[in-house]
N, C-alpha and C positions, 0 to 999 in steps of 0.2 A: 718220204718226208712230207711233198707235198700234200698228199693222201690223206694224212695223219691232221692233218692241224685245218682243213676245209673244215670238217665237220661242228669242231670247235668255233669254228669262223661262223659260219651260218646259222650255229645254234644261239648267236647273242641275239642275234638279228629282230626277233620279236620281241624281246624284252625294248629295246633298244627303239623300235617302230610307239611304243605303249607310251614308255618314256616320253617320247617328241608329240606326244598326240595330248598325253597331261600336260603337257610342261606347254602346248601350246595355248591351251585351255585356260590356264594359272595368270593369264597376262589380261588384266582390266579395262587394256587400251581396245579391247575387240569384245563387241559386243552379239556375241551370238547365242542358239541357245544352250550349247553346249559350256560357254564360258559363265554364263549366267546359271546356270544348273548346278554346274562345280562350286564356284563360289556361294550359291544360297548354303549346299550342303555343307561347305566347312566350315561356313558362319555359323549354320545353325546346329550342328554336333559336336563343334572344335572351341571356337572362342566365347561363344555366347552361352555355350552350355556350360562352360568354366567360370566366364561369368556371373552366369546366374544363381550359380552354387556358392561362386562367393556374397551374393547378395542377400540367399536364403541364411548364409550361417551370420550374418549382420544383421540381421531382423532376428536370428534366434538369440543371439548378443543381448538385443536392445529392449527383447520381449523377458530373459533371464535376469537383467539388472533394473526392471521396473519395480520398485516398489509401490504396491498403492497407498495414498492419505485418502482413508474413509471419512477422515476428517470432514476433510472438503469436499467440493465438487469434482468427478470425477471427469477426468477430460477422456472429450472423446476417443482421441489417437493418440496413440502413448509417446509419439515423433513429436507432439507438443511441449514435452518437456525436453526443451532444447538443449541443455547441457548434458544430457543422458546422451541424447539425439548425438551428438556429438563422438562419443564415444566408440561408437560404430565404425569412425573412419578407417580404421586399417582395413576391414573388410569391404568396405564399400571401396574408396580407392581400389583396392585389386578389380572388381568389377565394373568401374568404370574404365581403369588402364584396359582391363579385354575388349571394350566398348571401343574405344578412341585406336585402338590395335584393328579390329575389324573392320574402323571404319577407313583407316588409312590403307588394311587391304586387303580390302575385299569390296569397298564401295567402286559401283560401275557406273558413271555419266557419262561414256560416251553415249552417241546416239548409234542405232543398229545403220548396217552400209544400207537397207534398203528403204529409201523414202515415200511415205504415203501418198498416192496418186488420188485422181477424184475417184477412181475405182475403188478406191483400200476401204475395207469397212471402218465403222464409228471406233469401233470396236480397237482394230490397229493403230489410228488416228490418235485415239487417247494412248495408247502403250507408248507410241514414237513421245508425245510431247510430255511425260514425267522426264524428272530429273532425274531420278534415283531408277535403276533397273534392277541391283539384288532384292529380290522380293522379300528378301528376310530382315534389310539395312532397316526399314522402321520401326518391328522389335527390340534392333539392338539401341537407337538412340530411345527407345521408353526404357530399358532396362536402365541405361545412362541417365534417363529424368529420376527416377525412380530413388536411384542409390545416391545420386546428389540431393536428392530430398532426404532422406533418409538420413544423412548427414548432416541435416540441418544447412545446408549448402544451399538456402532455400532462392537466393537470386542465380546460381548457375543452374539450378533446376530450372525456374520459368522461364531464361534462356533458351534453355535445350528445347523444353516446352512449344514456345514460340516458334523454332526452327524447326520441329513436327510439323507445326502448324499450316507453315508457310510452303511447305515441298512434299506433303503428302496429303492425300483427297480428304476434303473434308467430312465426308459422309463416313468415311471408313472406323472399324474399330479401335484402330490405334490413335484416332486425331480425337474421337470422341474421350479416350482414356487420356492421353495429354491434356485435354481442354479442361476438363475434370482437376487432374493432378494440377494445372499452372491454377486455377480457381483456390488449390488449396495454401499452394504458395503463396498467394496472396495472403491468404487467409492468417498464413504462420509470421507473414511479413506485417502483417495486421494493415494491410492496404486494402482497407475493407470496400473502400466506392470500386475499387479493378475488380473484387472477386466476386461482389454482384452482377457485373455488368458477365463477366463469365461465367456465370450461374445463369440469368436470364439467357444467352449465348446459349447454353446448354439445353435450355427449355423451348426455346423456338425450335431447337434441332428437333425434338420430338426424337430422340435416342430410344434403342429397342428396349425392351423392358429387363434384358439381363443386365442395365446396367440399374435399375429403376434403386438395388439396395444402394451400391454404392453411394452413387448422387447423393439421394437421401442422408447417410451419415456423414458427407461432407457439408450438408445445405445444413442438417442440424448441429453442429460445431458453427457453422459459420453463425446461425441465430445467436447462438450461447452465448460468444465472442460479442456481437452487440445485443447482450443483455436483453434480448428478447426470448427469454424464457421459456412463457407459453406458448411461442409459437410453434418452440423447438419439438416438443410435446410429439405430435405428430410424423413429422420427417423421422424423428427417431426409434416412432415404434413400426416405421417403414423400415428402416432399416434394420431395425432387430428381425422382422420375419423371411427380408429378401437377400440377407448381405452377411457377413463377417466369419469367422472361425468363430467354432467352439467358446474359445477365450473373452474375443470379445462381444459374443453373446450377454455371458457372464457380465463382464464389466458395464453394457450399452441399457441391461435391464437394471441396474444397481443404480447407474446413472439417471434414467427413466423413471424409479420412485424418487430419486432426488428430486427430479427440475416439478415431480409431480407437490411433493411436501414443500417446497419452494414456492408455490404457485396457490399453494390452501386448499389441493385436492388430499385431502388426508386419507381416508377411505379409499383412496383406490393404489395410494401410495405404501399403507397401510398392508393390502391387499398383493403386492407387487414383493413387496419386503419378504413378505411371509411364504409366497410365490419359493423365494431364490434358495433356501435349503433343500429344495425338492430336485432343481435339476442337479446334484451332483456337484456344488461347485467345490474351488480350492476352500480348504479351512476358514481362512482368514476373512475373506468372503461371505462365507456362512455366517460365521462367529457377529460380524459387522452386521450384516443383513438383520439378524438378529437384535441385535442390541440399537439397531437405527428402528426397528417396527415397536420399540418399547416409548421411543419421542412422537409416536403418532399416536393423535386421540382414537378412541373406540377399540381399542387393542383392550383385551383381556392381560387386567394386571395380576391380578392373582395368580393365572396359569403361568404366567411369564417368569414372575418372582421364584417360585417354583423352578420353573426351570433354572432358570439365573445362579440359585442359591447350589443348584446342584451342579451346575459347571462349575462354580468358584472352589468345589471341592478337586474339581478334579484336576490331577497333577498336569493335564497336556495346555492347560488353561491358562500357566503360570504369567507366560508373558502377555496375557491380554486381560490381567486382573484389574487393570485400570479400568478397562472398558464394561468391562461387567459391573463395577460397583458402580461405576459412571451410572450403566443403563437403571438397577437398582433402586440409585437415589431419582433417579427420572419418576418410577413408578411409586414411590414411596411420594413423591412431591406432587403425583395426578391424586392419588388418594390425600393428600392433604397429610399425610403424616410426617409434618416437617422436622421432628426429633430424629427419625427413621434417614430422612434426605437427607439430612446435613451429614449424621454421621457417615454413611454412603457415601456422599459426596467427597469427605477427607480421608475417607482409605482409597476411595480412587485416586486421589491426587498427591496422597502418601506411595501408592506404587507406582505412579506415571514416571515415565524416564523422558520417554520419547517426543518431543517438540510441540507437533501439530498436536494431537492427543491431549497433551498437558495442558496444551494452549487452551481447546473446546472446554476440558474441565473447568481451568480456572475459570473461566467467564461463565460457564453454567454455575459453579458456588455464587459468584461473585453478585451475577442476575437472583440466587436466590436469598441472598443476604440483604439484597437491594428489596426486594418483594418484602421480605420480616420487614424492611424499615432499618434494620442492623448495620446502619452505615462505617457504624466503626470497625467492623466485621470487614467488611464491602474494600475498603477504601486500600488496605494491601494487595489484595487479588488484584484491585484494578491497577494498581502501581506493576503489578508482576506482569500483568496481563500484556500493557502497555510496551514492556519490554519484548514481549515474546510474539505481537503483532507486527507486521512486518506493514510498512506504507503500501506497498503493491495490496495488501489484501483489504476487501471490502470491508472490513468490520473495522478497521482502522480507526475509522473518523469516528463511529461512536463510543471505544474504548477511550479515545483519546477525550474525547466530550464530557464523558463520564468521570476520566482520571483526574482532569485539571482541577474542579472543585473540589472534590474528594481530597488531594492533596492539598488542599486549605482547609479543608474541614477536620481533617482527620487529628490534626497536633492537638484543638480543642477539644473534641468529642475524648481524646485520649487522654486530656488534662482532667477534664471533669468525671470522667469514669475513675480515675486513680487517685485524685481530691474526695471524690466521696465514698471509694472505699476505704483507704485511711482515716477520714473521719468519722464513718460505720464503727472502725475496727476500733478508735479511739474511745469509744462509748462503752465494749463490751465489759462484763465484770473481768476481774484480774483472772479467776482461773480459767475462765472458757475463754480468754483471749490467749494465756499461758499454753493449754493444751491445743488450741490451733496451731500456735506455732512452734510447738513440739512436735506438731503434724508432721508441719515443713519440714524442719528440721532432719525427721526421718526419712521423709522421702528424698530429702537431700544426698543422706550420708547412704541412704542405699542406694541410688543411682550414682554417687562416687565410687562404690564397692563395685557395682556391674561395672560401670568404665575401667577401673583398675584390672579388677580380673581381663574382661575383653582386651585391655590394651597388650596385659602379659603374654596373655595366649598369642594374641596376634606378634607379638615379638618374640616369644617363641618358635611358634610358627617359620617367622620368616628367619629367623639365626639357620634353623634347621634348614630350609630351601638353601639360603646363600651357601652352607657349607656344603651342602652338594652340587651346587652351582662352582663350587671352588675345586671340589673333585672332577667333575666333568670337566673342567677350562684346562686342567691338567692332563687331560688322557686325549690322544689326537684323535676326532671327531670329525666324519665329514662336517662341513660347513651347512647351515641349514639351508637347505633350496627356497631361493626367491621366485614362485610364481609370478610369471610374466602379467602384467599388466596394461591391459589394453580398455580396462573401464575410466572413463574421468569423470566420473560422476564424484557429486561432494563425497567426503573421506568417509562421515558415518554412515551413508549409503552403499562406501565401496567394500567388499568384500572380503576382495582380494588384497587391497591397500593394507585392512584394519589387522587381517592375516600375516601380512608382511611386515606391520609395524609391532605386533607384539608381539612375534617372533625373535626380530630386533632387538626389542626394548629387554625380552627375558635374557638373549646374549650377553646385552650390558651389563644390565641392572639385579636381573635374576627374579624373583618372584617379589613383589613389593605391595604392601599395602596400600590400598586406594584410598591416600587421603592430601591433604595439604604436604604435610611434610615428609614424601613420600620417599625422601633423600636419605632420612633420618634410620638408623637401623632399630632403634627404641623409639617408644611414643614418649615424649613427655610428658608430665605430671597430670592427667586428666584434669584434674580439679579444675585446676587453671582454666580452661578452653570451655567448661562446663557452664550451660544457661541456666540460671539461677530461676531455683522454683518460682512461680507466683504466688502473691497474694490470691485466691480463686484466681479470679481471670487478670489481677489486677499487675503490673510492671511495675515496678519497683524503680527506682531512680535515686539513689539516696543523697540528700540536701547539704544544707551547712548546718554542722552538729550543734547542737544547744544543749544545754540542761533542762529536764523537766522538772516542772514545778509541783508536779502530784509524784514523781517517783527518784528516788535521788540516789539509785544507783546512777554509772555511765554507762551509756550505753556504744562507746566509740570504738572498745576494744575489739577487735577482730570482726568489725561491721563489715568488711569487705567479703567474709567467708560465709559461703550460700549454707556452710553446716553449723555453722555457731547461731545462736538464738539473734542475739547483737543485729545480725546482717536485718533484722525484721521488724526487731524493737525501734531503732533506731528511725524507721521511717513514719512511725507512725505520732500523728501529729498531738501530743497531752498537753502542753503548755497553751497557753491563751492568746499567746502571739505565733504560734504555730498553726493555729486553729484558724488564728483570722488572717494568716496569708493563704491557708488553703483556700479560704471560703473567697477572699479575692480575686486568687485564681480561677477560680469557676465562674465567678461573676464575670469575668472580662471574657472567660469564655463563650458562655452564654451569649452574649452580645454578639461575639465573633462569629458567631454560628450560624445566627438566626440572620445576620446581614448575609452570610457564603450561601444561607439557603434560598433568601428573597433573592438576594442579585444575581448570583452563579447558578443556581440550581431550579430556577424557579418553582422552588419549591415552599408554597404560600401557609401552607398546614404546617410546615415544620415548624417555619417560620415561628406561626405564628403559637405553636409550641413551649420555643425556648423563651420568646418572650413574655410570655402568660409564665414561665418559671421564674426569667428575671424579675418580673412584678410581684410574686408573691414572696419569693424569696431574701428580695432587696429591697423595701420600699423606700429607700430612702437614697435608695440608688442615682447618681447625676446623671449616671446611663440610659434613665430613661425616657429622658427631653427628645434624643433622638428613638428612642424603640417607639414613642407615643407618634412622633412624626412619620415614622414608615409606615405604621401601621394604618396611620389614617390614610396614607396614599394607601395602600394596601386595600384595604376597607373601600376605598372611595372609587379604585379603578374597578372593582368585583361587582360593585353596585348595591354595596352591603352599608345603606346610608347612616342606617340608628349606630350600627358599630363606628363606625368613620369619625362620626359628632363623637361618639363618650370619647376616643381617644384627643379629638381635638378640643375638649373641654380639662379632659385631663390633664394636658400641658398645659393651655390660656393659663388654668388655674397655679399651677404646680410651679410652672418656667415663663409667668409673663412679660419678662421683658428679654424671654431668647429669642434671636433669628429664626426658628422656626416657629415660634408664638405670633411672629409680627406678622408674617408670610400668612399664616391661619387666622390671621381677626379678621380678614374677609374672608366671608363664608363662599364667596366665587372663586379662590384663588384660585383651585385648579382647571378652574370653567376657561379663567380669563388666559392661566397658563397654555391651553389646549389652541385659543384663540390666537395667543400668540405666535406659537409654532405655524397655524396656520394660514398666518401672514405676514410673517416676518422678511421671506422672499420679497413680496409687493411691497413691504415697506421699504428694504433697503435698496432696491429699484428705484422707487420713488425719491430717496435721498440722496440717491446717488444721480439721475438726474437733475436735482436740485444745486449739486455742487458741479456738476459741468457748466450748469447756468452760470454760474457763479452768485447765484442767489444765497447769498452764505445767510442772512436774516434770516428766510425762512427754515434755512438747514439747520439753524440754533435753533429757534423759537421750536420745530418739528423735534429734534434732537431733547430737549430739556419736556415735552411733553411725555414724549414716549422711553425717557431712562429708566423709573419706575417700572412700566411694566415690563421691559427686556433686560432688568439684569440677568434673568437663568437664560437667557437665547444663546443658542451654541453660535451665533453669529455676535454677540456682544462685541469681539476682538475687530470687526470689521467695520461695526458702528465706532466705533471709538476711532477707531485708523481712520476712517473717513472726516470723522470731526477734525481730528486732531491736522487734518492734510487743509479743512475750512480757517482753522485758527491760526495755521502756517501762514496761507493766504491771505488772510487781516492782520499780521503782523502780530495777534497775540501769542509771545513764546513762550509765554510763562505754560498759557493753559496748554499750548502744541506739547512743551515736553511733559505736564504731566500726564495727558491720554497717553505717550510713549509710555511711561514709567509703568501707568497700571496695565498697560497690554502685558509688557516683561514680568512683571513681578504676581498679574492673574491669568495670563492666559499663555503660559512658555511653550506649549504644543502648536500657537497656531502658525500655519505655514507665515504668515508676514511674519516672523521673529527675524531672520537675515538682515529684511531693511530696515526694522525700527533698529536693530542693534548694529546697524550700517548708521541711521539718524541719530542717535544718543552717542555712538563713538564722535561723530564729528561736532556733539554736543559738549562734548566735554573737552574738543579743543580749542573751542569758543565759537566756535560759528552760531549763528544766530537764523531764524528765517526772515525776509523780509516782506513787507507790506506786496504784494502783488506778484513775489517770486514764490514767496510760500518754502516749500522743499525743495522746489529745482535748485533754489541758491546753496540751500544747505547739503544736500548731495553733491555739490560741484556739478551735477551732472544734468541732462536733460530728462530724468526721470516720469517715465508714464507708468509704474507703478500698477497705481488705482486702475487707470483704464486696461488694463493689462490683465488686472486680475477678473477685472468686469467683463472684458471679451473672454478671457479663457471660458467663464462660468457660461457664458451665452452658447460659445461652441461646445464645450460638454453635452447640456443642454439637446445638442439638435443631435448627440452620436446613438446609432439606433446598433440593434444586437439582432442581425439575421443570417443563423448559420446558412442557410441556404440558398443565401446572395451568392453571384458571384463574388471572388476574393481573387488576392493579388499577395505577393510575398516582396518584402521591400528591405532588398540589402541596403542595411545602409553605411555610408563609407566617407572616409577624408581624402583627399586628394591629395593631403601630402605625405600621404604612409602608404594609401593602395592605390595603385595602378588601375582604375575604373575598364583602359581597354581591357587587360588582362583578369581582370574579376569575371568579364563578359565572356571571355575568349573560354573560361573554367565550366562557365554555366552554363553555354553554349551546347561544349563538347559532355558533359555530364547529359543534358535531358538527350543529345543525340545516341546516345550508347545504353541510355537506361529506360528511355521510352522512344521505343521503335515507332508506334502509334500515337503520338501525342506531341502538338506543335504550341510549344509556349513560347508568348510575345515577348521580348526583353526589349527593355526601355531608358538610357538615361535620362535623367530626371533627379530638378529639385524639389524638393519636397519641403514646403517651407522654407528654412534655413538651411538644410540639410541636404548631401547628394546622396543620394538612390538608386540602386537600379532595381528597377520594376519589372517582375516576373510576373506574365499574367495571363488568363485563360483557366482558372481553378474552378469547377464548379461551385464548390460551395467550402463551409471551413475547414470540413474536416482532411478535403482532399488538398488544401495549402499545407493545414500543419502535417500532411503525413511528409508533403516531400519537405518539409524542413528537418523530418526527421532524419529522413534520408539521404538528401544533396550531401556530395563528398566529391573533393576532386582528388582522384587516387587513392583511397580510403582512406584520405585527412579530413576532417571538418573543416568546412569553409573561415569559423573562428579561429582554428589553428592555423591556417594559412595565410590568412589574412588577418594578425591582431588589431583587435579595433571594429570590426566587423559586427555587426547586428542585423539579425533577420526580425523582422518584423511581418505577422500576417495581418491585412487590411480590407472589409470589403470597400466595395464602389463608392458607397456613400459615406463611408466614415474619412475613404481616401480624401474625397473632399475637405471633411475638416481637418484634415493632416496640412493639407493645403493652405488653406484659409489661414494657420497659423496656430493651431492646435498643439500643445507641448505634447513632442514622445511620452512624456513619462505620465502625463494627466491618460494620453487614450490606452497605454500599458497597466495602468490603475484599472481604468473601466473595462478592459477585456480580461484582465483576471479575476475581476469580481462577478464578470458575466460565466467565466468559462468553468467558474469552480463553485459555481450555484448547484444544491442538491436537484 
């Protein structure tokens, strides 16, 4: 027995010896080289390789759900578009969890049992004093930087970042690719002073040259990002020859003729475009590359058109037929053939669907409607355009530039075009006006015929789907499979979603026509819904019905129906008082026009266009007391003097006893105007020390010299408030309230309205001012007013605008809502956790009236306002946690006149007027 069971005994024995020798190995707290060996190797075959496979198929995620806008400028790193970026997290999470898994076990800090003596080389000496001993643990925290960027998790990446930074050699290859990666975080964080200072960081290193692409395409994003373009230029064509995949080859060269066409190298941009069909790229790519070398000068139009004309035939082109006839009308409008461009231009934006795309079109019609002069053309695009620009985007401010006039311009330019083509039409003989609108008519009743048919069919159509929709709901059906969804990217971007939704929607609903009423299972009556032909180009609008006096049928019946003659007849103006409301209407237009073009549009030839119609068209017009007065200022600021005089003769003679005739019988007026503006400061200086004197004599006598020539001074409102405060204090109340009266009743915008209409209230309870009290009496109160407004003007005055001063950020707070310790204790612990390296002063403090606390050490503006972007205590805004709360950034010397007693709201005026200057 005993025999029998030995052999079995002693045969565990080596398994069993193996066992105790791994398992001895497996323990972290023993640092030797066998436990260090084990552990590198199951970090780096087991966790990290699992890892990193999750992180490869989250960048293939993020690289499959990119769409590109050739539109725009193409960004560097496709992780810049953050809410894609986003999307990625399921895969990235799994590869961080294998990260924070490794690190919990398989990181070694103990130190080895044997300590370096003065004998031990340099060599062991450095080994004993790291932190970290698994040789592979600083791969696994970059893979962990990495996928937290990659997520758009772009402050626990510089975290991770920083803690590479700080526990492994700086010289080495992983603290170099950290230092890099936190530079870019910056970059995405748009903390652009940190990811300079990490970039020049990077350049003192003098890193080996396999990193020289990289660098490069993060240093050129970071340019782009502040808008230094040309400089990008450069770094970026470093990086196309030393750095990126295949892909973003593609993408960094596309980019490359951009910032090149952006910058006025046309010719090389030109050159680079034509370059990209050649290496093989995706379609879309091509197709684009293509159609962007057709907006650059010196390209071969005729070969191009050619081309153009023959991809629009081909069937694979369909969805890019926007962009072809886009390119097209481009090349049609370098040759000057602007019949060609236009048409061009509206089959492109007849088949645009797609956003950015539609967005480029309309403003490219819109620019060339602008160019024709074709403002009335212009003025809907820009309205569309306006719509489809987003405020983040750069062209913003000039569509909106463009829209605001144009929407004043555009009611009149549409009045007058429709006024005189009705009275065109009023003129014609009876039967060529007859068979015009028998035209109409037909083109009418045939395009009701196409809608009718289309609608039938289409409801045929869908009777037929529903009924087999009604079959199928009947017979048991797997349920359609929901593909799982791991993209959050917007819905018309996501693929997967748009899949899963109209799968959905056909369960529901079943096959449906794409229209409004898509509830509906028959179309309603076309007609109805149908936009009534035009006159040529002209809108129709039909009036209040009258009887014509050359034609004495009615024209009332059935005037609503675009297929009855009536709808046509009836707009058109035969009676004599018909005629001369039209002609009204355009006269007022006219007027209206030509004022939208001088004041809004600056635009002086339009101007002086509709005017020169109003004159010839109307002479007897009242209208043009003022057309003759703009025109002279017109005339007189251009330096066009002979033109200036006829106008100013024109009126003397025409309107001599108008306000603007009286203004013009001095032939200085606008000399003496010019003069005035350019002393009106010194003057009201002057007077206003005159009434602190209490020299009120000379303040009349000076006052009644100079009313004449400062009634147009945009300070008139404070000459008169000033007297009127002189008159207070000589007890005359008669004259005190009437300067009140005409401040109110001419000047209701200027800031004193509060107190005169604080003065007149207690006017009309009878208070009175008296002889040596003035206003104090009449306010009840001790009012410094005047001197109030006088110092504020003096301290504006000294506020100077230097972003590159140091700055200070200044909460400011009430003491009886927020707790000042506790605001401190917030900000304290915020810059301790979010800036490892950076020690900001905090200070309570009044700030004039006002408590504060002062945050300070910023170099210059722009690094205040980022952390005001950013300060949060626990990811609240400091205004949510504290209501009432205001940040305010201040440099050094503005702080001062905050001090001094500068109103919040006067240096919050002058810092958005400084910060939002082109």
């Amino acid at each position: 027995m005993i025999h029998l069971y030995l052999p079995m005994k002693y045969g565990y024995l080596p398994l069993i010896l193996v066992c105790s020798f791994v398992f001895a190995s497996c323990s972290t707290q023993k640092n030797t080289w066998r436990s260090r060996s084990y552990h590198e190797l199951t970090t780096r075959y087991n966790i990290h390789y699992n890892g990193n496979e999750a992180y490869k198929q989250g960048i293939k995620r993020l690289n499959e759900g990119f769409k590109e806008d050739y539109s725009e400028r193409l960004p560097v790193f496709k992780v810049s578009r953050h809410s894609l970026a986003k999307s990625t997290s399921g895969s990235m999470n799994q590869a961080i969890e294998k990260c924070e898994k490794a690190i919990k076990q398989h990181s070694i800090r103990v130190k080895p049992e044997k300590k370096p003596t003065r004998s031990s080389s340099e060599r062991y000496k450095q080994f004993y004093a790291q932190e970290e001993f698994n040789p592979f643990m600083d791969k696994v925290f970059l893979l962990m930087a990495r996928a937290q960027f990659h997520q758009a998790d772009f402050m626990a990446a510089s975290a991770t970042c920083q803690y590479i930074l700080r526990h492994f050699p700086e010289q080495s290859d992983i603290s170099i690719r950290a230092r890099l990666l936190l530079a870019r975080c910056y970059v995405e964080l748009e903390w652009m002073f940190d990811a300079e200072r990490e970039f020049d960081l990077l350049n003192n290193l003098q890193f080996p040259s396999r990193f020289t692409g990289d660098y490069a395409a993060a240093w050129a994003d970071f340019l782009i990002r502040r808008g230094r373009i040309s400089e990008a230029i450069s770094p970026l064509k470093m990086a196309l020859a030393n750095s990126g995949t295949k892909q973003d080859k593609h993408r960094w060269r596309f980019l490359l003729a951009q910032l090149l066409q952006e910058t006025g190298q046309l010719e090389e941009a030109g050159r680079i475009y034509g370059s990209i069909p050649r290496k093989n790229p995706p379609y879309h790519l091509e197709i684009n590359a293509r159609i962007r070398e057709t907006e650059v000068v010196g390209s071969d139009p005729k070969r191009q058109l050619k081309q153009l004309k023959r991809w629009s035939k081909s069937s694979k082109n369909t969805d890019y037929l926007d962009q072809i006839y886009y390119a097209m009308g481009n090349l049609y409008w370098q040759q000057m053939d602007t019949v060609e461009a236009r048409k061009h231009y509206h089959l492109a934006l007849d088949k645009s669907t797609h956003g950015p795309i539609k967005t480029k079109i309309v403003l490219a019609l819109a620019e060339f409607y602008i160019q024709q002069e074709d403002f009335r053309s212009a003025a809907p695009l820009y309205a569309q355009a306006a719509s489809l620009v987003g405020k983040e985007d750069k062209r913003y401010p000039s569509v909106i530039q463009m829209n605001e006039p144009l929407k004043l311009l555009y009611p009149h330019l549409e009045t007058i075009h429709l006024q005189d083509s009705l009275l065109d039409l009023s003129e014609w003989p009876r039967e060529t006006l007859e068979a015009y609108i028998n035209e109409r008519v037909e083109e009418a009743e045939k395009a009701a015929k196409e809608a009718d048919r289309d609608a039938r069919a289409a409801a045929a159509n869908q009777a037929n789907e529903n009924l087999q929709a009604a079959r199928q709901s009947q017979q048991p059906t797997p349920s359609t499979p929901v593909v799982p969804n791991e993209d959050r990217s917007w819905y018309f971007y996501n693929e997967t979603a748009k899949t899963n939704g109209l799968a959905e929607f056909k369960r529901v609903w079943g096959n449906r026509q794409l229209a409004d009423n898509w509830r509906s299972q028959a179309t309603a009556n076309p007609m109805g819904e149908m936009a009534a032909p035009a006159l040529g180009d002209t809108l129709i609008n039909p009036e209040v019905l009258s009887t014509d006096s050359t034609r004495t049928q009615d024209f009332t019946e059935q005037s609503d129906d675009p297929t009855h003659p009536n709808y046509y007849w009836i707009n058109i103006p035969f009676s004599p008082e018909k005629k001369q409301s039209a002609l009204d209407k355009i006269e007022e237009s006219l007027m209206e026009s030509a004022m939208i073009f001088r004041e809004h549009m600056e635009n002086d030839r339009q101007a002086e266009r509709f005017f020169a119609r109003l004159e010839s068209d109307y002479p007897a017009s009242a209208k043009l007391e003022m057309a003759w007065y703009i025109q002279y200022l017109m005339f007189k600021q251009k330096g066009e003097l002979p033109r200036a005089e006829a106008n100013r003769s024109k009126l003397l003679q025409r309107f001599p006893d108008s306000p603007y005739a009286q203004r013009l019988t001095d032939s200085l007026f606008l000399d003496k105007l010019y003069a005035m503006y350019q002393q009106q400061d010194s003057v009201y200086e002057a007077s206003f020390e005159a009434f602190q004197a209490q020299a009120f004599d000379s303040l009349f006598e000076s006052m009644n010299t100079l009313a004449p020539a400062y009634r147009l001074s945009p300070m008139l409102d404070r000459f008169l408030f000033l007297e009127a405060m002189a008159y207070g204090h000589t007890g005359q109340a008669e004259a005190f309230h009437a300067n009140l009266l005409e401040i109110k009743n001419e000047h209701s915008q200027s800031p004193l309205m509060p107190t005169v209409e604080a003065m007149l209230a207690l006017w009309d309870e009878g208070q009175r001012p008296m002889p040596g009290l003035g206003y104090q009496s009449l306010l009840g109160q001790n009012s410094d007013t005047v001197l109030a407004i006088s110092g504020q003007e003096e301290l504006i005055k000294k506020l100077s605008f230097e972003p590159q001063q140091q700055h200070l950020v200044l909460m400011y707070h009430s003491s009886d809502s927020i707790r000042a310790n506790r605001l401190q204790f917030d900000v304290a612990l915020y810059n301790f956790t979010a800036y490892l390296i950076r020690d900001y002063e905090l200070t309570q403090a009044m700030i004039g009236s006002k408590e504060a606390l002062m945050i300070q050490m910023f170099d210059n503006l722009e690094d205040a306002l980022r952390y005001t972007r950013t300060v949060n205590f626990a990811n609240q805004r400091p205004e949510a946690k504290y209501p009432g709360l205001q940040m305010v950034v201040v440099s050094e010397d503005n702080l001062k006149r905050l001090q001094e007693g500068l109103e919040l709201d006067q240096y919050l005026d002058f810092l958005n007027k400084q910060t939002t200057q082109p």
